[in-house]
C-alpha positions as CSV (number, residue, x, y, z in Angstrom):
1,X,45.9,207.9,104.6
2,X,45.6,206.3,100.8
3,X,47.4,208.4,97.9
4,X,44.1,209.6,97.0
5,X,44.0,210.9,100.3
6,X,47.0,212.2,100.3
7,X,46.9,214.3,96.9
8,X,44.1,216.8,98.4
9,X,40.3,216.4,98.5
10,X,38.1,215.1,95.7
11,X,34.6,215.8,94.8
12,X,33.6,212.2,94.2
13,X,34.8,210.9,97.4
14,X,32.9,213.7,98.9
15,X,29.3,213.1,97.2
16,X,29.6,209.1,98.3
17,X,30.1,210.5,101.9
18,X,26.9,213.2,101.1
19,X,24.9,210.2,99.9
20,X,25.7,208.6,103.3
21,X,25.5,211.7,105.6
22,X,22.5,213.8,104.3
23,X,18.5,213.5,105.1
24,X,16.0,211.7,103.4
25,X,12.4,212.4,103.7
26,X,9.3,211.0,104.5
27,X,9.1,209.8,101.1
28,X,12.6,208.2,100.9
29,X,13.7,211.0,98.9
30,X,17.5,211.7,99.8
31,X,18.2,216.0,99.8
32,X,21.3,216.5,97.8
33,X,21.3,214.0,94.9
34,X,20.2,217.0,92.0
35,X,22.2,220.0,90.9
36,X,18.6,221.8,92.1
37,X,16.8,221.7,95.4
38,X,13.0,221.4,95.1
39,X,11.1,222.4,97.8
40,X,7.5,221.4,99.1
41,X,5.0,223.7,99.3
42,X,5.2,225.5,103.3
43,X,3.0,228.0,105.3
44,X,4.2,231.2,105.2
45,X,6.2,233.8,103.8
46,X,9.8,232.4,102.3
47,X,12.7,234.3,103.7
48,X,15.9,234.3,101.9
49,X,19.3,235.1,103.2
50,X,22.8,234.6,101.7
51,X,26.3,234.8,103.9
52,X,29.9,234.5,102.6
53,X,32.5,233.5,105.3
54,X,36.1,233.4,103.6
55,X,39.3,232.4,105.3
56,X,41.5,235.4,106.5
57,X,38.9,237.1,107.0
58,X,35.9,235.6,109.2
59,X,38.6,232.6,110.0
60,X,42.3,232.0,110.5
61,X,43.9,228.8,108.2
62,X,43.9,226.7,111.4
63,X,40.5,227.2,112.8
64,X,38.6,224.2,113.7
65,X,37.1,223.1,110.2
66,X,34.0,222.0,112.0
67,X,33.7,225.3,114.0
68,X,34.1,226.6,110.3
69,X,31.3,225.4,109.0
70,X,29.1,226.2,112.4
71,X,29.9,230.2,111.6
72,X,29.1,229.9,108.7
73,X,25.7,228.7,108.5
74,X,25.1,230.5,112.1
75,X,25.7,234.0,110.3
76,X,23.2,232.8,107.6
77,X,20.8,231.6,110.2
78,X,21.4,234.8,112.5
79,X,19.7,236.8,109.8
80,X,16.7,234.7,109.5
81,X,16.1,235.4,113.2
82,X,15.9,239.0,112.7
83,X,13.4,239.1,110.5
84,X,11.4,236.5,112.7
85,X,11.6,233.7,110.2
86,X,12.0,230.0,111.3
87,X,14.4,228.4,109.8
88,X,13.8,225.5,106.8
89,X,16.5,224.7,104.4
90,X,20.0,225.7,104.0
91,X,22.4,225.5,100.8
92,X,26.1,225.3,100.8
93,X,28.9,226.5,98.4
94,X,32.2,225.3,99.0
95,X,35.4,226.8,97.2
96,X,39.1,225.1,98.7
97,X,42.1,224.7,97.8
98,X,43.0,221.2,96.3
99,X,45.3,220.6,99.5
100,X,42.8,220.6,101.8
101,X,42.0,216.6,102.7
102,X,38.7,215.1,102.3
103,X,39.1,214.9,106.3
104,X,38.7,218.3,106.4
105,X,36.3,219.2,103.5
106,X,33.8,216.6,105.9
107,X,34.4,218.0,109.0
108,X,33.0,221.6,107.2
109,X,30.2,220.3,106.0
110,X,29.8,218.6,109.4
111,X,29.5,221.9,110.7
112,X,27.1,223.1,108.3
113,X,24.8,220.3,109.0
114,X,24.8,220.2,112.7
115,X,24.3,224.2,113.0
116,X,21.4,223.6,110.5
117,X,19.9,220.8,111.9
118,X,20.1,222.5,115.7
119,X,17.8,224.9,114.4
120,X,15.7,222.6,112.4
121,X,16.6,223.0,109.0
122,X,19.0,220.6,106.5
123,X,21.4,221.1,104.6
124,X,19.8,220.3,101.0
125,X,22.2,221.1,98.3
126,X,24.9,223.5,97.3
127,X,28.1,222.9,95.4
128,X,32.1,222.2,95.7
129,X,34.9,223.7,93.9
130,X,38.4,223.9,94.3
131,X,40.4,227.4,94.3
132,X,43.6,228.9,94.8
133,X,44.0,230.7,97.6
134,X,42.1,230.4,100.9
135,X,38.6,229.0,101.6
136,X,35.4,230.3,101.0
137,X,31.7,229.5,102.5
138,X,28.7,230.5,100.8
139,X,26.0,229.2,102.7
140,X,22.0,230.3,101.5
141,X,19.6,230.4,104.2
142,X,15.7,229.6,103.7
143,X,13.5,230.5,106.3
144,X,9.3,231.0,106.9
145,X,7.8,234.1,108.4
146,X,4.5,233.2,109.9
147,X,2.6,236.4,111.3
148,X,0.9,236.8,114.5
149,X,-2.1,238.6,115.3
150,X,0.3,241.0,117.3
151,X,2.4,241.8,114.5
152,X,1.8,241.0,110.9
153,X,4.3,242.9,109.1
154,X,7.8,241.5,109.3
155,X,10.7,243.6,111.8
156,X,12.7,245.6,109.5
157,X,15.6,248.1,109.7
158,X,13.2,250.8,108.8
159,X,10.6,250.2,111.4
160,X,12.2,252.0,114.6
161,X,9.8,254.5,115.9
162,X,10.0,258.0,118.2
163,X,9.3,257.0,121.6
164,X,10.1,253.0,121.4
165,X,13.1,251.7,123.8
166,X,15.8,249.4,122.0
167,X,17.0,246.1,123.3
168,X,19.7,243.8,123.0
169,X,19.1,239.7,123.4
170,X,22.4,239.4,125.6
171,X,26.1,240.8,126.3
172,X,28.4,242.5,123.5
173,X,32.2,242.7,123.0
174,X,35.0,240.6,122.5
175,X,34.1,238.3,120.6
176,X,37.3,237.4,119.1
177,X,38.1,236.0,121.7
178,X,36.6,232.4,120.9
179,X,32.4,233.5,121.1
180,X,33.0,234.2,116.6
181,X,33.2,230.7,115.9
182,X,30.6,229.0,118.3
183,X,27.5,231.7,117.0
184,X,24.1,230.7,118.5
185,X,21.5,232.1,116.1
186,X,18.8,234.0,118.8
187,X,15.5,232.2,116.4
188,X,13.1,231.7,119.3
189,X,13.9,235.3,120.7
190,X,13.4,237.0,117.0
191,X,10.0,234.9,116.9
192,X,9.1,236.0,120.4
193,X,10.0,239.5,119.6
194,X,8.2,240.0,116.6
195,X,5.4,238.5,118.6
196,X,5.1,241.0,121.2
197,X,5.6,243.4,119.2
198,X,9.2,244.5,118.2
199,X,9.0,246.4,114.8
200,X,12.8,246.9,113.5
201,X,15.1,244.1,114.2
202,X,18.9,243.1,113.2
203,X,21.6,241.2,114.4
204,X,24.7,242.8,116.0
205,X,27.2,241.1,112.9
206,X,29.1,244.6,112.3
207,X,29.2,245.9,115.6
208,X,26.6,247.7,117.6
209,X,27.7,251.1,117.2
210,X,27.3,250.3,113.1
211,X,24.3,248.2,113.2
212,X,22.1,250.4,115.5
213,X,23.4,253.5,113.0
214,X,21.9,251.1,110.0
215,X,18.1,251.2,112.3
216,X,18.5,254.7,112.5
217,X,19.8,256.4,109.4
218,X,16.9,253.7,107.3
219,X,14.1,254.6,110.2
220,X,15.3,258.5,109.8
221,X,15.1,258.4,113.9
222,X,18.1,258.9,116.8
223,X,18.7,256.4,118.9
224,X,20.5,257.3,122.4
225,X,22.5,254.5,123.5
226,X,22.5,254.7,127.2
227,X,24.0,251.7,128.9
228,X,25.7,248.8,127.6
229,X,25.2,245.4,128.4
230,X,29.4,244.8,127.9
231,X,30.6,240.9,128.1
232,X,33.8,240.0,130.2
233,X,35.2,239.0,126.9
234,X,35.4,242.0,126.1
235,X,36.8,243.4,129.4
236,X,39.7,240.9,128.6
237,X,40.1,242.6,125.0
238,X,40.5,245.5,126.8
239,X,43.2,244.6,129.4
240,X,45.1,243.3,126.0
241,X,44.6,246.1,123.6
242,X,44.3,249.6,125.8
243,X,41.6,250.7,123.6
244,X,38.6,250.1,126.5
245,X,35.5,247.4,127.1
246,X,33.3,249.9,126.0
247,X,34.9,250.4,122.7
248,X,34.9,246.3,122.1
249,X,31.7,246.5,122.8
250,X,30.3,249.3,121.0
251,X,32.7,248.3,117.7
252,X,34.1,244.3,117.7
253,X,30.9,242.8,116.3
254,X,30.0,239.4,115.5
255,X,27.9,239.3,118.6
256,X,25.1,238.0,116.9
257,X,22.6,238.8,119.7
258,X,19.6,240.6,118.4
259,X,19.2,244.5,118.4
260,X,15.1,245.3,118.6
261,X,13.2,248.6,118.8
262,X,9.6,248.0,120.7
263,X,8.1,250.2,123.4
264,X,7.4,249.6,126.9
265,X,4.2,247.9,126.4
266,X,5.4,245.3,124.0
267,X,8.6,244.7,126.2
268,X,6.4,244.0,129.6
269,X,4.8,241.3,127.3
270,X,7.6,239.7,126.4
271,X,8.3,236.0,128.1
272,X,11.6,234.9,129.6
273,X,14.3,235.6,126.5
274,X,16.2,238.1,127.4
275,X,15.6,241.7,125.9
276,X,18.2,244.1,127.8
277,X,17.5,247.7,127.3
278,X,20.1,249.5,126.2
279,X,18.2,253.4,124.9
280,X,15.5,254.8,123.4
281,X,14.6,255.9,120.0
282,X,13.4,259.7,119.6
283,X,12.6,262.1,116.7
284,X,15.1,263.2,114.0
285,X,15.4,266.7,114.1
286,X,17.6,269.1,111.5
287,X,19.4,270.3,114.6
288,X,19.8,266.9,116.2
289,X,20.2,264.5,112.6
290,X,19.2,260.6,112.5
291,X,21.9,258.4,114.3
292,X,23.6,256.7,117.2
293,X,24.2,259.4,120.5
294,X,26.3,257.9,123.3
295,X,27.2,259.8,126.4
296,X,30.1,262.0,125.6
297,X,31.4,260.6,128.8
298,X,32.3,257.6,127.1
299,X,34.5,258.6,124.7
300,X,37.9,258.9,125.8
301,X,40.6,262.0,125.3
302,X,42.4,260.6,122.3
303,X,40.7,260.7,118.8
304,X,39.5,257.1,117.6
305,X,39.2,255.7,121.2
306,X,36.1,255.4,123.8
307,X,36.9,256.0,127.3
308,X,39.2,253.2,128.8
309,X,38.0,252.6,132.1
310,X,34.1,252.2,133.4
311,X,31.4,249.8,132.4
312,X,29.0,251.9,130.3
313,X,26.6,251.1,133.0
314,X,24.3,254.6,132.5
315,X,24.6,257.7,130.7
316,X,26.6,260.7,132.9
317,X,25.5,263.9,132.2
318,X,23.7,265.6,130.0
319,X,25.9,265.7,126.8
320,X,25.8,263.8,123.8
321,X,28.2,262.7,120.4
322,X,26.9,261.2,117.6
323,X,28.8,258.7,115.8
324,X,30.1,259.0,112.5
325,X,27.9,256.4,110.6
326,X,31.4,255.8,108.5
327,X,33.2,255.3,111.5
328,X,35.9,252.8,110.9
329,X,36.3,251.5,113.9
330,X,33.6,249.0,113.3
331,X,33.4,246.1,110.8
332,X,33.6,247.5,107.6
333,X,33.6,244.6,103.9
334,X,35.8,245.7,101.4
335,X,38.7,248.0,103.7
């Protein structure tokens, strides 16, 4: 390692590595060479999505860097695949400390190219800084929504409707566990959602329990969550922390599987993604307000904990609790 090297990372050394490293087009045009991307004309309706991912928070200080750079353009991308957009361009700003190496500051944007390019987008742009204090992502997503004759509205959280079923594109639940930093945007199952004709549509970031509340509180609607499609990472959780699979999976978030409200119809025309359902959606009503229901059976005796044993396969019984949309057992920014 040279005394450049050696002194921290430095924004020339990394632009002669960009100029190296990043895509040119058809035209011989290199991305990345202007303060400003400029974009060619596309079909379709631009999506936009931003996603900050800062150390201590989304990572620990001795996370893989390139697994760094993977999240963080995966919870970018994750968002363009519920709203049934393909993916096309991705920005990146990058705030470090001066003590990070230039080894390291690569590897991230490593990260950021390879999760953008497995989707098919590039990385076009962005910025570097340094900082004091940890690191910090910022990575802008740009995506195209292209309707279908089955659907030409875009999924939204406000689109859930009384007498739909809701779906979830895989397992849930402790995802701390390793499954945070290796995200796998669900694009082709957003796109064949949308197609058959899902109508609201999020990713599971925050938690289930928070992110089907946000369906239902914006699409003034309950959903009944009846069964729970719970991962063995999260049965692991449970074994460590006491608190119960079901609560990892109904609170641990960063799943990043799709959450989709569609009715039976649309479901039996779905192809082979998965689409794993999980409730129903059913009329608000002053007695019975917009929200999440679980079984009551699943909530265990002491306050702040579901029930520690069982595997949320179906509902038992006939009672139901609805869960505090400010529940802070979830992912909440800003506590």
């Amino acid at each position: 390692m040279g005394d450049a090297e050696s002194c921290g990372w430095g924004e020339a050394e990394l632009h002669e590595w960009l100029r190296g490293r990043l895509a040119v087009d058809g035209a011989g045009r290199q991305a990345g060479t202007h303060d400003a991307a400029v974009l060619e004309q596309v079909s379709g309706a631009a999506v936009l999505c931003c996603d900050r991912t800062e150390e201590g928070v989304h990572f620990d200080s001795d996370a893989n860097p390139h697994a760094i750079g993977w999240k963080a353009t995966a919870r970018a991308l994750s968002d363009l695949a519920a709203t049934a957009a393909r993916p096309h361009a991705v920005l990146l700003s990058l705030a470090a400390p001066k003590e990070r190496s230039n080894d390291w500051m690569r590897a991230v944007i490593e990260g950021v190219i390879d999760a953008a390019s497995q989707q098919g987008a590039a990385l076009i742009g962005g910025d570097l800084t340094a900082r004091h204090g940890g690191a910090s992502l910022v990575v802008s997503a740009h995506g195209l929504f292209d309707p279908t004759d089955a659907a030409s509205a875009p999924p939204g959280r406000d689109r859930a409707l009384p007498g739909q079923g809701i779906f979830l594109t895989g397992m849930i639940g402790g995802s701390l566990l390793g499954r945070h930093l290796a995200i796998e945007p669900r694009i082709a199952e957003g796109i064949e959602l949308h197609a058959a004709g899902a109508t609201a549509m999020m990713d599971v970031s925050d938690g289930l329990a928070i992110d089907a509340g946000r369906i239902a509180l914006a699409s003034n609607v309950v959903i009944e969550l009846a069964s729970l499609p719970i991962h063995a990472d999260a049965h692991k959780r449970a074994a460590a922390t006491g608190l119960g699979a079901i609560h990892h999976a109904l609170f641990d978030g960063e799943d990043h599987e799709l959450l989709a409200t569609m009715t039976p119809e649309a479901h039996d025309r779905l192809g082979p993604i998965l689409a794993l359902p999980i409730g129903q959606v059913l009329e608000a009503t002053p007695d019975r307000p917009a929200g999440v229901y679980i079984p009551s059976t699943w909530l265990g005796t002491e306050p702040g904990q579901c029930k520690p044993t069982g595997n949320a396969d179906s509902a038992v019984g006939p009672e139901w609790t609805r869960l505090d949309p400010k529940d802070g057992r979830g992912w909440s920014h800003g506590r």
